[in-house]
C-alpha positions in Angstrom: -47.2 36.5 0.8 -47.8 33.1 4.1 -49.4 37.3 1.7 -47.2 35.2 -0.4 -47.0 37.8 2.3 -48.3 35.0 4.3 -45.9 31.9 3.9 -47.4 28.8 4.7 -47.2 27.1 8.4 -44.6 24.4 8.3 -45.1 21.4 10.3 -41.7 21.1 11.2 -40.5 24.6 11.7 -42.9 26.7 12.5 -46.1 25.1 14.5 -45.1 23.5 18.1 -46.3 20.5 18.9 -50.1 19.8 19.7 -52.5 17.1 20.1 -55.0 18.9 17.8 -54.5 16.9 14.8 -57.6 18.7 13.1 -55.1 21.7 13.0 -52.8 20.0 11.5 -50.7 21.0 8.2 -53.0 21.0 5.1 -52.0 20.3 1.9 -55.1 22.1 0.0 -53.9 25.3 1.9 -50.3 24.9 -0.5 -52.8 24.3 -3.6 -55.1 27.3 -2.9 -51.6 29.5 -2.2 -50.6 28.7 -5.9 -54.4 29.6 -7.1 -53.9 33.4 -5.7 -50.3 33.6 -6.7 -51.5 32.7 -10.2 -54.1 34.9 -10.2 -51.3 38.1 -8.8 -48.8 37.0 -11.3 -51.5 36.8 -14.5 -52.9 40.7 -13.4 -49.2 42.0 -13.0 -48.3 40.6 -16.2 -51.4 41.9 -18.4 -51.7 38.1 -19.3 -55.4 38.8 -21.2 -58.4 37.4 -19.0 -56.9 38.0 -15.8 -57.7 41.5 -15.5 -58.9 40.6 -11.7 -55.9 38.9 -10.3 -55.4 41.5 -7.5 -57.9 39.6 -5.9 -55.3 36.8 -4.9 -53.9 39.0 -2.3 -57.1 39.1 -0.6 -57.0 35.0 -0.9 -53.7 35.6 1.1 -54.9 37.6 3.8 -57.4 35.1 4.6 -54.7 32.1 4.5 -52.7 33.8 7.1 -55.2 35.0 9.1 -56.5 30.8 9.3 -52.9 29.8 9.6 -51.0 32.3 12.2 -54.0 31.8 14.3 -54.7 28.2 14.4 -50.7 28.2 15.3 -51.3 30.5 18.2 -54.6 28.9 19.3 -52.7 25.7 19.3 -49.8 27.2 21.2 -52.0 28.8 23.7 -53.9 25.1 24.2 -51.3 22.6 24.1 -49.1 25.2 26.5 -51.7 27.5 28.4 -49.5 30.7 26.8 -47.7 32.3 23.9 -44.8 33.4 23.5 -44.6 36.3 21.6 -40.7 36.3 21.3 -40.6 32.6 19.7 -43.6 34.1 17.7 -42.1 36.7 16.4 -38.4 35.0 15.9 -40.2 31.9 13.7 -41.6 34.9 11.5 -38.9 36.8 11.3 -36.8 33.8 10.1 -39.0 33.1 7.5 -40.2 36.2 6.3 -37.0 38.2 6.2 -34.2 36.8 4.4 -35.8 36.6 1.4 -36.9 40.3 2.1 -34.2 41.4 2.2 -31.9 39.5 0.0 -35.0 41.3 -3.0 -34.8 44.5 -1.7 -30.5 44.3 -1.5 -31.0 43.0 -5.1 -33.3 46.1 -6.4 -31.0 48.5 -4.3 -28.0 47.7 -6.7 -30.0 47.0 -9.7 -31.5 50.8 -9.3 -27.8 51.8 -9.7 -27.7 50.6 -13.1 -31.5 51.0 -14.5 -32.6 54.0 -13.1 -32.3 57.4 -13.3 -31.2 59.9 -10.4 -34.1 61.3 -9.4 -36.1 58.1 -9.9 -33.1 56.1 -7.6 -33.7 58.2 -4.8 -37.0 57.6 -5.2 -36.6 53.9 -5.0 -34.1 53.8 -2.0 -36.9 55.6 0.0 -39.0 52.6 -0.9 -36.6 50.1 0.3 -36.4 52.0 3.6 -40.1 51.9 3.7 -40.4 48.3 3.1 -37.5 47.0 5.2 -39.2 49.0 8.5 -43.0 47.7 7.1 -44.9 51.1 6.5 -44.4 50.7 3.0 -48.0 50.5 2.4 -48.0 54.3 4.5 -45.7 55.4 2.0 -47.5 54.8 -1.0 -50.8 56.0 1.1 -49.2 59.1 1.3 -48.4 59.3 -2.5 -51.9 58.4 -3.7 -51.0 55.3 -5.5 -53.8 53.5 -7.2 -52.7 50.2 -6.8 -55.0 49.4 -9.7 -53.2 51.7 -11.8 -50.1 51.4 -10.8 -49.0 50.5 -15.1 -48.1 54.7 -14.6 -44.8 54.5 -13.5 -44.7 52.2 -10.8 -42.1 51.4 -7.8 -40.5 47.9 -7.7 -41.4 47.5 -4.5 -45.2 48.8 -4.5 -45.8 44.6 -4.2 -44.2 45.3 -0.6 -47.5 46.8 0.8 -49.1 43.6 1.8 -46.0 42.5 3.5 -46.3 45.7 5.4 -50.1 45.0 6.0 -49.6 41.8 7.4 -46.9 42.6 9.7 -48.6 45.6 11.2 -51.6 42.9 11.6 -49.8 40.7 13.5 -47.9 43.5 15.3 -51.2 43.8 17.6 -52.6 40.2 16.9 -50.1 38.0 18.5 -50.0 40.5 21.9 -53.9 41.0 22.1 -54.0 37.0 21.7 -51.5 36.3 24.4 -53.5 39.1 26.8 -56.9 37.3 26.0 -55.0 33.9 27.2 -53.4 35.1 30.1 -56.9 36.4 31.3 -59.0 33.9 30.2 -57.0 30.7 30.0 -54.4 30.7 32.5 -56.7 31.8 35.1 -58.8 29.0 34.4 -56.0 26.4 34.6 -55.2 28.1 37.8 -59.0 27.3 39.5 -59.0 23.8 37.9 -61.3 24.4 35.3 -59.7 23.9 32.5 -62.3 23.0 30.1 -64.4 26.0 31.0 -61.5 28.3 30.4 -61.2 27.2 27.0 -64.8 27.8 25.6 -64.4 31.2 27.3 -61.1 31.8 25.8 -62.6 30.7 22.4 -66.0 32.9 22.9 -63.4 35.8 23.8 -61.3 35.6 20.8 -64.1 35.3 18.4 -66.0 38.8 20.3 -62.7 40.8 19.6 -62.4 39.2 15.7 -66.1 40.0 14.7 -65.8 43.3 16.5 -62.6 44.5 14.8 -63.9 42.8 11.7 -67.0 44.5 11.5 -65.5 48.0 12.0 -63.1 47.3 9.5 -65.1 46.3 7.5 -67.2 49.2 7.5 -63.8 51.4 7.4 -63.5 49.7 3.7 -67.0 50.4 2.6 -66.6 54.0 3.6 -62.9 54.6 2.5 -63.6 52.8 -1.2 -65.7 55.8 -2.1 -63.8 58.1 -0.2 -60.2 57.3 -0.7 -59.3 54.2 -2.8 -55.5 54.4 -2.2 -56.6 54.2 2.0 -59.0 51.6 1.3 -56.7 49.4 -0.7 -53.7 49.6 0.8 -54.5 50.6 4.4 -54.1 48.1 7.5 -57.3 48.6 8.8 -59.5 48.4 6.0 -57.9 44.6 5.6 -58.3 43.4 9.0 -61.5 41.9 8.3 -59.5 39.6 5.9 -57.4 38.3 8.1 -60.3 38.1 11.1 -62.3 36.0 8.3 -59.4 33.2 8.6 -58.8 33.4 12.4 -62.5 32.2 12.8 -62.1 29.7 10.8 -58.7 28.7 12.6 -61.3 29.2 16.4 -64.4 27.2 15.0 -64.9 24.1 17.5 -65.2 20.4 14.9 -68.7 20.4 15.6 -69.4 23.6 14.0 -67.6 22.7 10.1 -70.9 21.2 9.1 -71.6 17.8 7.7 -69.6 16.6 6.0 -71.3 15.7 2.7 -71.8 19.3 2.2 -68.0 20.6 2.5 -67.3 19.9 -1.5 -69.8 21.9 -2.4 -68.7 24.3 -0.4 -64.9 23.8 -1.7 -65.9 24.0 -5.2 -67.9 27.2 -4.3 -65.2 28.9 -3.2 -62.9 28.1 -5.6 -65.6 29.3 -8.6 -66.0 32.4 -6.7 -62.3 33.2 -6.6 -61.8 32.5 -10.0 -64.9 34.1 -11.0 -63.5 37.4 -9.5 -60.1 36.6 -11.4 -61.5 37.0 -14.8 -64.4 39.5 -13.9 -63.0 42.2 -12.1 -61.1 44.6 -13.3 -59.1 48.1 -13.0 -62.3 49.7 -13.0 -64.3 47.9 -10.7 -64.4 49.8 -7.5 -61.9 47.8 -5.0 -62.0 46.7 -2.4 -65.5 47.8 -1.4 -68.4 45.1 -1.9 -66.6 43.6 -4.3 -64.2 42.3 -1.4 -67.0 39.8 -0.4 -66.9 37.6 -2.8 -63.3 36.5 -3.0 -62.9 36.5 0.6 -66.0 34.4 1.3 -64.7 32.2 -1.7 -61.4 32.2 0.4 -63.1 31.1 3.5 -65.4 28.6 1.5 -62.5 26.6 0.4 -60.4 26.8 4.1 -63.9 25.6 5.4 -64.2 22.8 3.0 -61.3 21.3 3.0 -60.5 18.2 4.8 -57.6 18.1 7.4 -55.7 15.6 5.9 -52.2 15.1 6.6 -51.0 13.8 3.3 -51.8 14.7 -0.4 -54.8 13.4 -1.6 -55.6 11.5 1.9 -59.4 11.4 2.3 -60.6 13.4 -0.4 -62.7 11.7 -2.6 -62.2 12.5 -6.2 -65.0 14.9 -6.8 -63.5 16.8 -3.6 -61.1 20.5 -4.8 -59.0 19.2 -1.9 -58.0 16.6 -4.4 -56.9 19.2 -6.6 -55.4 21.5 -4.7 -53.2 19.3 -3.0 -51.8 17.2 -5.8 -47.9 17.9 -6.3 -47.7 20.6 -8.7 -50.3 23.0 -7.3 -48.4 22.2 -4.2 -45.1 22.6 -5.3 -46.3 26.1 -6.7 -47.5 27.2 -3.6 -44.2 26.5 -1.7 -42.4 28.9 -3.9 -45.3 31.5 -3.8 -43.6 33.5 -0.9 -40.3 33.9 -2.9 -41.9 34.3 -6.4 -44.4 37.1 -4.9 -41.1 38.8 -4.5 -39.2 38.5 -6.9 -41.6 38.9 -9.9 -42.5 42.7 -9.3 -39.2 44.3 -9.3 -38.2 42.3 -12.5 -41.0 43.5 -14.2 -40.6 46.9 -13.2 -37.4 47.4 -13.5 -37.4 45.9 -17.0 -39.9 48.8 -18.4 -37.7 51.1 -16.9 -34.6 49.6 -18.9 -36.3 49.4 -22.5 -37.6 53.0 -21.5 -41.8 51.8 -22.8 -44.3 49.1 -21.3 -43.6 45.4 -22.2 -46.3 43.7 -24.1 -47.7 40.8 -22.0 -45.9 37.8 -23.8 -42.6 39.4 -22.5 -44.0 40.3 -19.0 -45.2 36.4 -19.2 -42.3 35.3 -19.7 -40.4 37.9 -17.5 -42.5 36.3 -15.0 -41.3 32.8 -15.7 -37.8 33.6 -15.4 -38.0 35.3 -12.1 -38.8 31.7 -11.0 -35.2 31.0 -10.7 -34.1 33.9 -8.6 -37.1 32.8 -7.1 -36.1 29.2 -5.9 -32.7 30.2 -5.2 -33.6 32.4 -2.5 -35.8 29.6 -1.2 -33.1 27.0 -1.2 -29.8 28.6 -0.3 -31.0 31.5 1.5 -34.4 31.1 3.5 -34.6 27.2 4.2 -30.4 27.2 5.8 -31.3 30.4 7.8 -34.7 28.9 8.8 -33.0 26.0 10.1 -30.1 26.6 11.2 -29.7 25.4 14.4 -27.7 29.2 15.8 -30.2 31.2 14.8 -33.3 28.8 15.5 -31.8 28.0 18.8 -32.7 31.2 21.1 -35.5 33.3 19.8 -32.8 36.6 20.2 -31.1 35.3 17.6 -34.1 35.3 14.8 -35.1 39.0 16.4 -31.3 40.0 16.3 -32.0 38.9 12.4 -34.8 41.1 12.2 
């Protein structure tokens, strides 16, 4: 997700090094990861009062479009460049193992809880998701995400994955083009400072640009065609371009700071607003797109960039909240639990043969935690630091 398909940035792993401590890792990001996986988990689960949980994976898209791009912008200033294979090797590293360790897992378990025709069905999903145009596939079916209780893959969850990667597929290379034109040249001519504001005022023309048009692309397709709107890359661009300005915004354009926990707490009310509001019949994503995005945004904006839990927030501040330990701990397993929780659910209605009340999809949902963590701790975190694959950045594409 990062959509849980957007894992979180890891000091250690995944950011290089930079002087731009403002940047730096943030512990309310972890806390406002396990709000939208929350909200995802209660809407898949029918959990009563959570009928608008789909919004989380909006919540997502912003988080990675803030993260991935303060990591390149900080890349692209602490080095004058980016490079796109290292990029691209630190994502598949962290992205994929657990990928594909679920969709090796759903493979075999279609074997035993499926029927035929429904098997072959679900193996054409797996290929979809482990080449990212799963989101095409289920385009091309007319899925109502929103409806998807009526007989559902157990990898339809995989279309934000497939989102995100198809984001970042033309991101990271139109960010490295924008630095080589802008930045580099500027080093090159000894004005360095110069070459930064116009590398900044660049990247935030091309992010309102593409975010205005897709913007208007998911106005015009949510009355059009709500399986294209929802689940379609370019109608969720916007998303992610909310984030990246966030990530570009110089310090002295957050505001004063007196004002950022009311803007914190407004966010957060606006996301959980949406969460207990919205529903399968409110026309998504559309308008109604605004408002947990903005509430997204709100939070990201609001927060202070502390580098330990619960440094400099004040009580009354959400970061307090949102970075204690547990909402923290939550968020670290979001990617992995995004995964994993889907395909147990599914696969279980298709074993009992009718649809699970939602005090067994609850705690269906709780029990996926442990396939969950195991992936995290004996599959992702060796692979993500294992010194052969992390050494060349071949090695994490060979992975791929």
């Amino acid at each position: 997700m990062s959509s849980p398909a957007v894992p979180a940035t890891s000091r250690k792993a995944d950011a290089p090094p930079t002087a731009d401590s403002r940047r730096a890792f943030r512990p309310d990001i972890e806390g406002l990861r396990a709000l939208a996986l929350l909200a995802v988990l209660g809407f898949h689960a029918d959990i009563p009062g959570m009928t608008g949980g789909y919004v989380g994976v909006d919540v997502f898209f912003v988080i990675s479009g803030y993260l991935i791009t303060g990591l390149l912008l900080r890349e692209a200033l602490g080095t004058g460049r980016i490079r796109l294979a290292e990029f691209y090797s630190r994502r598949a590293r962290r992205l994929l193992p657990s990928a594909g360790l679920v969709l090796a897992a759903v493979s075999v378990a279609a074997v035993f809880l499926v029927g035929p025709l429904s098997r072959t069905d679900i193996y054409h999903d797996v290929l979809a998701a482990a080449l990212s145009v799963s989101n095409w596939r289920f385009i091309g079916e007319q899925t109502d995400y929103l409806a998807a209780g009526r007989d559902p893959s157990p990898l339809l969850h995989f279309w934000s994955l497939a989102v995100e990667e198809q984001f970042y597929l033309v991101w990271a290379p139109l960010f490295a083009l924008l630095v080589r034109l802008f930045l580099r040249a500027g080093n090159r001519r000894g004005d360095g400072d110069a070459a930064r504001r116009r590398l900044r005022a660049a990247l935030a023309v091309v992010v309102v640009g593409a975010g205005a048009v897709s913007l208007l692309l998911c106005l015009r397709w949510s009355h059009d065609s709500v399986s294209l709107a929802y689940l379609g890359t370019p109608s969720r661009v916007w998303q992610f371009g909310a984030g990246a300005l966030l990530a570009m915004l110089p310090a002295r354009l957050l505001g004063p700071a007196r004002l950022r926990p009311l803007l914190g707490w407004a966010g957060l009310a606006a996301v959980v607003l949406t969460t207990v509001r919205y529903n399968s019949g409110t026309p998504y994503p559309g308008s109604a797109a605004l408002l947990p995005t903005l509430g997204a945004a709100a939070v990201i904006l609001g927060g202070s960039p502390s580098g330990e839990p619960g440094a400099g927030y004040p009580w009354y501040h959400p970061g307090r909240l949102l970075s204690a330990r547990a909402p923290r701990a939550v968020g670290r397993l979001s990617y992995n639990l995004y995964l994993w929780h889907w395909p147990v659910l599914v696969l279980a209605d298709d074993w009992t043969g009718r649809t699970l009340p939602w005090p067994v999809k609850a705690a269906l949902t709780l029990a996926a935690v442990l396939p969950a963590y195991a992936a995290m701790r004996w599959v992702e975190r060796p692979l993500r630091s294992s010194r052969v694959v992390t050494e060349l950045p071949r090695r994490g594409l060979s992975l791929a």
